[in-house]
DRENSE-734448 format. One line per 5 residues: number of its first residue (from 1); their letters; for each residue x, y, z of C-alpha. Coordinates in pm, whole numbers, always signed. Layout:
N
NUM	A	X Y Z; ... $
***
This chain:
691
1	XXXXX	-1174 -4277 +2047; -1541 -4323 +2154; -1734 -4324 +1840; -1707 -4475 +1518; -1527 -4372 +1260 $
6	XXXXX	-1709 -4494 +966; -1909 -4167 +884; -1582 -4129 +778; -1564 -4253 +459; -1926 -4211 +394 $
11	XXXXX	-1956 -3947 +42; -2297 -3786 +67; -2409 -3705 -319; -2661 -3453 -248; -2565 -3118 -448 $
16	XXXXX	-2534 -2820 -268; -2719 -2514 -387; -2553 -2318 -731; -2297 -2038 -676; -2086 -1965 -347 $
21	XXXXX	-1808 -2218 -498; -1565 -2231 -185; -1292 -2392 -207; -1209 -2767 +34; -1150 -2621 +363 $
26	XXXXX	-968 -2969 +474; -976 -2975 +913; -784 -3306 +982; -675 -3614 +879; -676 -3952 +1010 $
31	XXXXX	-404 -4133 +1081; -245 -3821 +1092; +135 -3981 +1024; +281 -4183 +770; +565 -4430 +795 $
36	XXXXX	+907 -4366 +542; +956 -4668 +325; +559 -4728 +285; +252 -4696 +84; -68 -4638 +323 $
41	XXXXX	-428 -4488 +307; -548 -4193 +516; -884 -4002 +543; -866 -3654 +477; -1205 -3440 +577 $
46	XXXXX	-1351 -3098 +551; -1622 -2852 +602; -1862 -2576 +403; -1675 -2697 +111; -1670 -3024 -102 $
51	XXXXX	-1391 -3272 -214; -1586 -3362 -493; -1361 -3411 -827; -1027 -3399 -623; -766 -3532 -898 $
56	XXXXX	-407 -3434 -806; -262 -3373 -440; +62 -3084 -416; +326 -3177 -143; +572 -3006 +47 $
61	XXXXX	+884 -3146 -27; +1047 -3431 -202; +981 -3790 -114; +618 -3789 -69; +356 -3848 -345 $
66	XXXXX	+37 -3853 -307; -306 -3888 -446; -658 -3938 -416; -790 -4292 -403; -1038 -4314 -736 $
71	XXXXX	-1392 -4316 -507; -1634 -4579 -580; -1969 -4472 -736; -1883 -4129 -680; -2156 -3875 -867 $
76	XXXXX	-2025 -3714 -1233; -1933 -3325 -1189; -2155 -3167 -1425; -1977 -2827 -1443; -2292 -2635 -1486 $
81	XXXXX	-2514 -2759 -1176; -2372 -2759 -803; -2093 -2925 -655; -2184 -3269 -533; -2076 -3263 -125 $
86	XXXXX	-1811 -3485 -45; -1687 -3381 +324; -1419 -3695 +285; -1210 -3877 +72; -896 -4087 +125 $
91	XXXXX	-557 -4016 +24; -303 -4316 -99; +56 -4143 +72; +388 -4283 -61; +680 -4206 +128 $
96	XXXXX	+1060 -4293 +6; +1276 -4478 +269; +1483 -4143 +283; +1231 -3868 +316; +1273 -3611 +526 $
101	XXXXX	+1087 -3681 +850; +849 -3393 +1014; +552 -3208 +887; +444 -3169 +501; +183 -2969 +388 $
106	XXXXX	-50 -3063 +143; -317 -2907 -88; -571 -3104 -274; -663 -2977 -635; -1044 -3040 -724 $
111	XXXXX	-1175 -2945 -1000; -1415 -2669 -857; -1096 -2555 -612; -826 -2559 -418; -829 -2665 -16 $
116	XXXXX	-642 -2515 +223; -353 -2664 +370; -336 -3003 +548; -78 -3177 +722; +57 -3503 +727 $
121	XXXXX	+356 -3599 +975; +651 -3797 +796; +799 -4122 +1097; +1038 -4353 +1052; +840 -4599 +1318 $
126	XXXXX	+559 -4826 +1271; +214 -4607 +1256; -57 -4756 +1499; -425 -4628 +1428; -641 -4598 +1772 $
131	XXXXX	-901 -4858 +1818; -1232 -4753 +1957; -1325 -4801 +2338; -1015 -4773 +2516; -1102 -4468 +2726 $
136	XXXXX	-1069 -4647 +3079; -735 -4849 +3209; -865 -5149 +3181; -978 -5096 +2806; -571 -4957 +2691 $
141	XXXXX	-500 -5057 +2386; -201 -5292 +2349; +104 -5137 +2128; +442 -5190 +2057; +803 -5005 +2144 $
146	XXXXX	+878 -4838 +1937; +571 -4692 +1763; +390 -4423 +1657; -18 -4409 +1808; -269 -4160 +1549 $
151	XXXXX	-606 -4098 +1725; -827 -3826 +1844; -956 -3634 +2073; -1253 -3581 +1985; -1535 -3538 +2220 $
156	XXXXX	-1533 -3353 +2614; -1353 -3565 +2868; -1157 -3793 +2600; -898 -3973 +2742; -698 -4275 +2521 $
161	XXXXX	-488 -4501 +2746; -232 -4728 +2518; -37 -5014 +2685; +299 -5166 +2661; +563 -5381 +2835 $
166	XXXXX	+915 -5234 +2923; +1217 -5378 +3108; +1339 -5158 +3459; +1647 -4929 +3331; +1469 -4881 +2988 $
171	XXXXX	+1470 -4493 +2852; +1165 -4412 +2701; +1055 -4096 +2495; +711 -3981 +2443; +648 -3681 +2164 $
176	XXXXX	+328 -3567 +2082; +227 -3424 +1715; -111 -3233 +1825; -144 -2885 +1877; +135 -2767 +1591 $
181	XXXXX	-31 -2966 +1347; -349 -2694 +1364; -219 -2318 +1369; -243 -2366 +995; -576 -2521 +958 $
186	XXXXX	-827 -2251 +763; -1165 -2337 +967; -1073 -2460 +1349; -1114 -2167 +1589; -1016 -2362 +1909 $
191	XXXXX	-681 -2587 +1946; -596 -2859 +2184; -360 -2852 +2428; -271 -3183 +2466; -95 -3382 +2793 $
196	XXXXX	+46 -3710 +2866; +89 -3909 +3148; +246 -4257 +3164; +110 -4493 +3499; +226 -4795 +3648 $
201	XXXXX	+23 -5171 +3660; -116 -4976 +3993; -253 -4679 +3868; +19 -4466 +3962; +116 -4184 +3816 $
206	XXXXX	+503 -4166 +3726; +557 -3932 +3490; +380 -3617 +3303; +421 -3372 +3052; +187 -3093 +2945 $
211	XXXXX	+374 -2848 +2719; +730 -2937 +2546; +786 -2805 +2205; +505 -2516 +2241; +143 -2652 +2364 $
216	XXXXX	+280 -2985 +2233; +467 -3263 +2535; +755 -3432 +2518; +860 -3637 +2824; +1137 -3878 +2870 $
221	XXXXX	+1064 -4151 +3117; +1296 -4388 +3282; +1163 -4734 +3323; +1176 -4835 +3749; +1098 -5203 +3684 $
226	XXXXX	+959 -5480 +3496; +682 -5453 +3390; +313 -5334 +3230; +320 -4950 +3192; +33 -4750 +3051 $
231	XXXXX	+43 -4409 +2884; -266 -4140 +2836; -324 -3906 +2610; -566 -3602 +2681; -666 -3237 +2658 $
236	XXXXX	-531 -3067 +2936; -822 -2897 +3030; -1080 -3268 +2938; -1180 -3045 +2657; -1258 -3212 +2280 $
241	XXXXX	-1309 -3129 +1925; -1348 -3434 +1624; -1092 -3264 +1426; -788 -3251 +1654; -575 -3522 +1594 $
246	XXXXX	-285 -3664 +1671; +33 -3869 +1643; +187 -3986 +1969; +533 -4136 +1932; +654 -4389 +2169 $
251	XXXXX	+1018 -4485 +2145; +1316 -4647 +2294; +1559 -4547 +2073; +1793 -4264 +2168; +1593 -3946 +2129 $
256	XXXXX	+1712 -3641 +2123; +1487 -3322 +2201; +1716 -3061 +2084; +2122 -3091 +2038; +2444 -2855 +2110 $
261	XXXXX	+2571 -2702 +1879; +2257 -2518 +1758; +2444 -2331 +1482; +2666 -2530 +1180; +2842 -2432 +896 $
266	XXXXX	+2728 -2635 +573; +2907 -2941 +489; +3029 -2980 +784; +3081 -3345 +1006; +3008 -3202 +1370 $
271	XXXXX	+3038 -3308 +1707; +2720 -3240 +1894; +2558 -3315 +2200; +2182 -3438 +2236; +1962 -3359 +2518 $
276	XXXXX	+1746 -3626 +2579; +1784 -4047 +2608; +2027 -3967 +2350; +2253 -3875 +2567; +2238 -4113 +2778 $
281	XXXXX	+2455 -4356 +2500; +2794 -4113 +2543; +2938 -3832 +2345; +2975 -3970 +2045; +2745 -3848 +1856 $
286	XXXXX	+2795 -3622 +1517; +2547 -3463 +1256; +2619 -3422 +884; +2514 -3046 +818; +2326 -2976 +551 $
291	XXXXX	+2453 -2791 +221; +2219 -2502 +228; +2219 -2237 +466; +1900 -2169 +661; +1716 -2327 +943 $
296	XXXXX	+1627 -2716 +923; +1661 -3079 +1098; +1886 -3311 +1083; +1914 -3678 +1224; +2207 -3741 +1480 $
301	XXXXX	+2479 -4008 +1431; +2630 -4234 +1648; +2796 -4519 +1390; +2498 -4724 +1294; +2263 -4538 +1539 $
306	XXXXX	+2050 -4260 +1409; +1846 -4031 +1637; +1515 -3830 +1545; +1543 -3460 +1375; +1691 -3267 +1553 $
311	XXXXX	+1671 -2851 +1513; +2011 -2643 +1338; +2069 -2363 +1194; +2289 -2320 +890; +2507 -2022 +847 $
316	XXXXX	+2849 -1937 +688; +2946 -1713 +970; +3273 -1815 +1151; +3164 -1970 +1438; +3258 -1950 +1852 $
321	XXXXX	+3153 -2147 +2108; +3081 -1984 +2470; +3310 -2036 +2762; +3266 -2062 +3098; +3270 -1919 +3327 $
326	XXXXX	+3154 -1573 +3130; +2865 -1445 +3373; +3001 -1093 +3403; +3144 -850 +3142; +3487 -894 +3327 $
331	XXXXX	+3446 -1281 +3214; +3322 -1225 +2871; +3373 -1461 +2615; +3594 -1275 +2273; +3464 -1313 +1967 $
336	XXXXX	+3538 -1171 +1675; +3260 -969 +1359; +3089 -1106 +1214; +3046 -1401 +1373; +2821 -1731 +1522 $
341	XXXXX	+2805 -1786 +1890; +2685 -2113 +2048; +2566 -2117 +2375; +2341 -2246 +2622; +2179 -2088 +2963 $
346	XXXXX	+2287 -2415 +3145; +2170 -2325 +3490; +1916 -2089 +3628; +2011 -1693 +3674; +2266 -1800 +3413 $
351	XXXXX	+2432 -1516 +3223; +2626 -1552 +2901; +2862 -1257 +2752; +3076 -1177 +2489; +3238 -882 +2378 $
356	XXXXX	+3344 -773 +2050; +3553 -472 +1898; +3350 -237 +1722; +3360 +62 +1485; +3202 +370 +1557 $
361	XXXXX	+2872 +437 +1365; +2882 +100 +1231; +2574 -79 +1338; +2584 -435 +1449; +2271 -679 +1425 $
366	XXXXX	+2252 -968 +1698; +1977 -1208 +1660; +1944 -1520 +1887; +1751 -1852 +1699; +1625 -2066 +1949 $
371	XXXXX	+1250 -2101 +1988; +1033 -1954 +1727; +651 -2097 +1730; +567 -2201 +1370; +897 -2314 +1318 $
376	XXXXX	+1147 -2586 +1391; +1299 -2415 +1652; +1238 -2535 +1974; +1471 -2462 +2257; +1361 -2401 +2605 $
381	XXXXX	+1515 -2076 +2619; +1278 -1752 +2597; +1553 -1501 +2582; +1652 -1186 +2597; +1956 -979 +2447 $
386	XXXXX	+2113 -665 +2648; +2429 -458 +2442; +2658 -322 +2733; +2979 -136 +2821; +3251 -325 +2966 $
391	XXXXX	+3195 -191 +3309; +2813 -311 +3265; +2584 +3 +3116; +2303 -100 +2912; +2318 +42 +2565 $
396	XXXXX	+2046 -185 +2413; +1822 -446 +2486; +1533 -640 +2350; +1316 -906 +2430; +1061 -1093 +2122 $
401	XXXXX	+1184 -994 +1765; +1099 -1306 +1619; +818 -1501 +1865; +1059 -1553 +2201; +1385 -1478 +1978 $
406	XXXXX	+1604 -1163 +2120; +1756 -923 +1842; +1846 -625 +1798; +2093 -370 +1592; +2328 -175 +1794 $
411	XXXXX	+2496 +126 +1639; +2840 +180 +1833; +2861 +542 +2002; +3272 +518 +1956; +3566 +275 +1894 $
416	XXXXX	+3644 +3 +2107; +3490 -294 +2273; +3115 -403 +2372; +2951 -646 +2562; +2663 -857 +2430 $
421	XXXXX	+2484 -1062 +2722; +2218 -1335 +2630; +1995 -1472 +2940; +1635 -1596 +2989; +1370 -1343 +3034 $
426	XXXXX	+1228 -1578 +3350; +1549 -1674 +3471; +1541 -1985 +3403; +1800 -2205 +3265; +1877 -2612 +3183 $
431	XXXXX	+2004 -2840 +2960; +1746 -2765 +2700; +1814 -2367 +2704; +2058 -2380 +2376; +2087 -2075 +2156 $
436	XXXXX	+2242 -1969 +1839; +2375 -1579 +1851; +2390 -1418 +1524; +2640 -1165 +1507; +2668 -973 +1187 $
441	XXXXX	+2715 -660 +1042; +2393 -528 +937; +2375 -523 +616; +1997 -400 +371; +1805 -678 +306 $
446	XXXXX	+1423 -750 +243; +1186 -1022 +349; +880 -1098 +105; +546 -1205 +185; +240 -1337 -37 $
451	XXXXX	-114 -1300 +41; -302 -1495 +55; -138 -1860 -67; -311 -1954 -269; -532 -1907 -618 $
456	XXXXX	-833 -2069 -755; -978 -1931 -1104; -1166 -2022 -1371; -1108 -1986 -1733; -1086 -1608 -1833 $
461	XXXXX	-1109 -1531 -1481; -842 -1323 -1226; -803 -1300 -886; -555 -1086 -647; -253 -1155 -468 $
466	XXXXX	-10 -887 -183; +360 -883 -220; +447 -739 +95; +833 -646 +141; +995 -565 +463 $
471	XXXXX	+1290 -355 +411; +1573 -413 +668; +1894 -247 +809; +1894 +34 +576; +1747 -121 +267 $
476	XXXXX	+1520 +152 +65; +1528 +29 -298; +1277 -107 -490; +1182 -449 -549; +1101 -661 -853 $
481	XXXXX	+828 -978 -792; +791 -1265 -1017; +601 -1562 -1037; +759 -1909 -1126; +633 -2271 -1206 $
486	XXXXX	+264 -2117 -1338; +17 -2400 -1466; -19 -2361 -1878; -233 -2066 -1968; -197 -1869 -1615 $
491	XXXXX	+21 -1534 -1631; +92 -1245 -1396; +153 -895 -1471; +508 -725 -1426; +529 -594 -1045 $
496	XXXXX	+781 -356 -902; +712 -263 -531; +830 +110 -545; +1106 +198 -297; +799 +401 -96 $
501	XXXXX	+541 +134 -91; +593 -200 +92; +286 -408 -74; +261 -476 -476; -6 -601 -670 $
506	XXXXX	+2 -928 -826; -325 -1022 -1071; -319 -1378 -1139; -498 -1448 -1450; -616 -1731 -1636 $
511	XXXXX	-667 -1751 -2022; -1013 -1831 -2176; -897 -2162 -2285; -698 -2271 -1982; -731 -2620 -1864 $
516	XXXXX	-838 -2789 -1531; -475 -2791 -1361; -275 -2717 -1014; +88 -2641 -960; +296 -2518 -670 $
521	XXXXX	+446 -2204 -722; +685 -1944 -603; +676 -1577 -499; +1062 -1435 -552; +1180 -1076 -545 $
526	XXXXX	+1506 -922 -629; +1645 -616 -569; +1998 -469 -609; +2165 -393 -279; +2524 -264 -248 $
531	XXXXX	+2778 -498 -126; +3042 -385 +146; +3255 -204 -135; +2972 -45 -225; +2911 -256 -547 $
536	XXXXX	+2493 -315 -649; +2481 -723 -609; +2169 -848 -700; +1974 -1001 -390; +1652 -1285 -421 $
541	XXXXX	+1387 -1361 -191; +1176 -1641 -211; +804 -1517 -41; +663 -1656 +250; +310 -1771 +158 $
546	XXXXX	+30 -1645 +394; -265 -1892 +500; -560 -1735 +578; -726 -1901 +881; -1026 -1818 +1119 $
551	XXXXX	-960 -1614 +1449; -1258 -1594 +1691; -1533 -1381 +1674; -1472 -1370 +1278; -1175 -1212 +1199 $
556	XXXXX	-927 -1312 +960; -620 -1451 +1081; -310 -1518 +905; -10 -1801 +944; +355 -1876 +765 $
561	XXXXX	+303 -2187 +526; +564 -2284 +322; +344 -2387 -8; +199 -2133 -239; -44 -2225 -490 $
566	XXXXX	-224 -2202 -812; -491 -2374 -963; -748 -2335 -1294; -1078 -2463 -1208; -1395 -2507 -1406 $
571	XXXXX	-1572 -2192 -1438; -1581 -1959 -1145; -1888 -1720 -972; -1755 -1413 -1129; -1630 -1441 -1473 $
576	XXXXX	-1489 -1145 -1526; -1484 -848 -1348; -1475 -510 -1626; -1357 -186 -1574; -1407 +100 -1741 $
581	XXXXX	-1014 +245 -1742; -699 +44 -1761; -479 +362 -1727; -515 +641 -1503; -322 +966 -1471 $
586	XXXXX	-451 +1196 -1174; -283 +1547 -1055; -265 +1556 -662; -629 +1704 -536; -794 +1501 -843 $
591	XXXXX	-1011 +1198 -832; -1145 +915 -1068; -1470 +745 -1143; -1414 +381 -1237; -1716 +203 -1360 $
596	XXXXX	-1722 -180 -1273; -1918 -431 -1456; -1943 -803 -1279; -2010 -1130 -1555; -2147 -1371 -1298 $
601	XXXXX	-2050 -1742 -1389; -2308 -2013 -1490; -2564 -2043 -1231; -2427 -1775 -953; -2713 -1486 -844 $
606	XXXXX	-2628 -1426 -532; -2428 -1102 -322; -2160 -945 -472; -1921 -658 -370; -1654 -438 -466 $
611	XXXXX	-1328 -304 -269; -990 -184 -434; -762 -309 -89; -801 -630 +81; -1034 -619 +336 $
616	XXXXX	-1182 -817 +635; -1420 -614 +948; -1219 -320 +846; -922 -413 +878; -659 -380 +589 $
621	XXXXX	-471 -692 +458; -355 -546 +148; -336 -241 -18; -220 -165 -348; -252 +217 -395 $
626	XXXXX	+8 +441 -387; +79 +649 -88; -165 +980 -76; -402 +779 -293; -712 +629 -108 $
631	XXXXX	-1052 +479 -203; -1381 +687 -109; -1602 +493 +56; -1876 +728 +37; -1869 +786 -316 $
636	XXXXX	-1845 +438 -453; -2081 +181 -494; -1951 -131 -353; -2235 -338 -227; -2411 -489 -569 $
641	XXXXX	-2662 -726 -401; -2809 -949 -686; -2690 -680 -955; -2336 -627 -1159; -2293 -280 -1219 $
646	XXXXX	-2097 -61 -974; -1814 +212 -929; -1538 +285 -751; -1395 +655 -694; -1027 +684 -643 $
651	XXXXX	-874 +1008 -538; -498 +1148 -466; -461 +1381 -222; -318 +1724 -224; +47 +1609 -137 $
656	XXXXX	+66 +1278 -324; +396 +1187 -449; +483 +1141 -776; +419 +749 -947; +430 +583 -1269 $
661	XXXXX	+226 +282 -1369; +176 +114 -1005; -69 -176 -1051; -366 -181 -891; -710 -327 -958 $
666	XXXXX	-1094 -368 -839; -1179 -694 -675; -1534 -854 -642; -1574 -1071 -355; -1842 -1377 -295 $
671	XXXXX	-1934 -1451 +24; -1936 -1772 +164; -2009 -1735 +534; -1920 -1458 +736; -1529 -1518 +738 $
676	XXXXX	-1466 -1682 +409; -1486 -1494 +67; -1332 -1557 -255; -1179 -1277 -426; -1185 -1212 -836 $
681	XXXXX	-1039 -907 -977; -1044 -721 -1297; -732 -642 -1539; -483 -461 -1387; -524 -39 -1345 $
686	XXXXX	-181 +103 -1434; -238 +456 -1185; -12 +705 -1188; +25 +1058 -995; +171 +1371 -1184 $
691	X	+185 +1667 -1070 $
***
């Protein structure tokens, strides 16, 4: 780090200028890891926002606690005038001896807002904060093996050298925390892409790694000799931003990068195989699967020796492993529906098959989990799925369903036996190249989606969130959405996503006498699905919140988080936005003439404007309205400027199907640069079409 770091914790108590209450858009936070077993401080910062009144800090996860360090001679809130700016605050981070290790979100709950997410890595080494000056060799600041190094790089041509002794034979691991830890960040349009390099006493470079897991390196090095080794940490391309940190581990204990078998059954003791200086310590090493199904880490165990978290996927699916040789149909590897296949493209031009016995007409789904970017799935493998005849005709093939992930469904044209192939799309193959094939029956399901993740509302006041279903493998029912784990005094209407729509409405509202509070929340939706005897089974989906983030040029961008969020603040911009119907019944052909009247909050006189869908440079986010119903543009008055009265005209059109009482609503937006506005919404519209 070149410069200083005390700004830092510098709170500037000038007030910013009434109205435009954003919420904390949080950018980084320094050191950017926290040690299991401890009780540290870190700085948390952000921008065109304030942390000013922060009083309760929502986790990911269980083990961590956290929350904001009382500041000293901080400025009193006074509800009614601006927000005092307060672009940093520290955080006092607890972490039991058993937490989970890897990434945890965070929000931080002030009383004017909620901030966006921020991320905190959980390490089971000793956390190292860089020292200033050591940008140069000769400057490298001295650390121990094993450790963990949180720095920056924060300015154009950054480069932080770190220093250690290590004995000739030694295996050492080097993983970088850096560019994962800022896909999720709201306001930070460019990412690092971070590299390390590890020299000699000479100057020599040994060893490099650019990108490992995603932009992200991971390098093993072998120690030659005795003696002083230095390792750098840069942007690939000398580039530099203040807010990209990082946490650079440097280890000696057996590491493992990613393990075979990829897939597990829960409960389960089971043998595995580490790639990485793990390996390097025999074959004795076993994982204890975890009791839920779904994709996770887990440490590997070798008696008293524990590695890092390593990827697996958790299934109840029977499960085969490949055999070699199987690089031809004639070779193929049986297995048996529905089924789990482990296997690995161990060489380059490697080809893995297996065949299977199917039923005509009934359709097969093969998905392959191995690297998917946002998630904990990291294999080297970018693959690709082909569905063949025995004697080698492609039936079906696919390339990215999930990020790199393969999958596709595969109806059978008759009885008898198929051949599924897995390989690399480059041809490439190694070690790290593990997979896990899914091979199931498909079967209707649903995915759920919320957006956006979070909610920030005054007393009396609403805002609007998207349930957006994706219906799978024949699924075409409807779906119910509820909200659980509200704060006191905040309440959602009843939602049921129609079997032809794919996004519901969800108005989150807050009563007039709600208090100042934050909770995490979930999203779920059920539906009833028929079993395999044809039996309705009721199914639940937890949502997927949606973080809204910056994209270039101004668009909105959106990214998978895993917290959703409410929280009641002190009195918002808009108060209440008023319509003049709460029920409307049109004929197809007809249209409606709502009449919107915006109560501004204490102190707010500034732009204001009306939309019915969720909307960003014209392109749609999230729309409520039944299908064959639109909002016209032309004949509603959305842009209020300094006033409060407007209208919105809704119309169906001449061949809109039949609904009943689908919830929709008018939002009023405030802007607060030109990416970021904050919603609020009026009561919900029940709208129905009869002919």
């Amino acid at each position: 780090m070149r410069l200083p770091a005390c700004l830092l914790l510098s709170l500037a108590l000038t007030s910013t200028t009434s109205g435009q209450t954003s919420f904390p858009m949080v950018t980084h936070v320094n050191p950017v890891a926290v040690r299991r077993g401890t009780t540290s401080e870190v700085t948390v910062e952000c921008r065109t926002s304030s942390l000013a009144g922060a009083y309760r800090v929502l986790v990911e996860g269980e083990g961590v606690t956290i929350e904001p360090v009382p500041p000293t001679g901080a400025p009193k809130i006074d509800p009614k005038g601006g927000v005092p700016t307060v672009a940093a605050i520290k955080l006092r981070v607890a972490v039991a001896a058993d937490a989970r290790q890897g990434v945890r979100e965070f929000r931080i709950a002030t009383r004017h807002g909620i901030s966006s997410l921020g991320q905190l890595v959980v390490v089971d080494d000793p956390v190292v904060q860089e020292q200033t000056g050591i940008n140069t060799p000769e400057k490298a600041q001295a650390v121990a093996v094993p450790s963990v190094v949180c720095g920056r790089v924060e300015v154009l041509e950054n480069v932080d050298y770190y220093k250690f002794p290590a004995k000739a034979g030694q295996v050492l691991s080097f993983e970088v925390f850096c560019a994962r830890l800022e896909d999720k960040i709201h306001d930070l349009q460019k990412h690092a892409d971070p590299l390390v390099a590890v020299y000699d006493s000479t100057g020599k470079e040994l060893a490099a790694s650019d990108d490992g897991f995603f932009a992200d390196p991971v390098l093993t090095f072998t120690v030659p000799k005795d003696g002083d080794y230095k390792v750098a940490i840069r942007d690939a391309k000398y580039d530099g931003d203040p807010r990209w940190v990082y946490a650079l581990t440097i280890t000696d204990k057996p590491y493992a990068a990613v393990a075979f078998p990829l897939g597990v059954n829960p409960g389960r003791t089971v043998k595995s195989t580490p790639v990485g200086s793990a390996a390097t310590l025999g074959r004795n090493w076993t994982l204890e699967s975890p009791k839920t199904t779904g994709t996770t880490t887990t440490p590997l165990r070798a008696g008293a020796v524990e590695t890092n978290p390593i990827p697996v996927v958790v299934t109840q699916l029977p499960l085969f492993e490949e055999t070699e040789p199987n690089d031809n149909p004639k070779q193929a590897t049986r297995i048996v529906l529905p089924s789990g296949v482990n296997g690995r493209v161990g060489q380059k031009r490697d080809l893995d098959h297996f065949v299977f016995t199917a039923t005509k007409g009934k359709a097969v789904r093969f998905q392959v989990h191995a690297r998917r970017f946002g998630t904990v799935l990291r294999s080297q493998l970018d693959s690709q799925i082909d569905v063949m005849t025995p004697d080698g005709k492609v039936l079906a093939s696919n390339d990215d369903l999930v990020g790199k992930d393969a999958g596709l469904v595969f109806t059978p044209p008759t009885d008898g036996d198929f051949v599924a192939r897995v390989r690399d799309l480059n041809n490439k193959g190694g070690d790290g190249f593990v997979y896990f094939l899914e091979c199931d029956f498909a079967r209707p399901d649903f995915s759920l989606k919320c957006d956006p993740a979070k909610a920030m509302i005054g007393p009396g006041t609403r805002t609007a969130w998207f349930a957006q279903v994706t219906r799978t493998d024949g699924f075409a029912g409807p779906v119910k959405v509820e909200v659980q784990g509200l704060p006191a005094g905040v309440t959602v209407n009843a939602l049921t996503i129609p079997a032809n729509m794919t996004t519901g409405l969800l108005v989150v509202s807050a009563a007039a006498d709600a208090s100042v509070d934050a909770a995490v929340v979930k999203v779920v939706g059920t539906a009833e699905i028929a079993d395999a005897g044809g039996k309705p089974v009721a199914i639940t989906r937890e949502a997927v919140a949606v973080e809204e983030i910056y994209l270039p040029g101004g668009g909105r961008g959106r990214f998978d988080a895993g917290m959703q969020a409410v929280a009641v603040t002190t009195p918002s911009d808009v108060a209440e936005v008023r319509v003049s119907k709460n029920r409307v019944v049109l004929k197809p052909g007809e249209e409606v003439k709502i009449d919107v009247q915006v109560a501004r909050g204490p102190g707010y006189d500034k732009a204001l404007t009306l939309d019915v869908p969720l909307r960003h440079l014209g392109q749609v986010h999230g729309n409520p309205l039944p299908p064959g119903v639109t909002m016209v543009d032309g004949k509603s008055k959305t842009l209020l400027g300094t006033g409060n009265v407007g209208h919105i005209v809704l119309k169906a059109d001449a061949a809109a199907a039949e609904c009943e009482d689908v919830p929709v609503c008018v939002q009023s937006f405030v802007a607060i640069n030109f990416v970021v506005k904050i919603g609020y919404c009026s009561e919900v519209i029940w709208f129905s079409v009869k002919k």
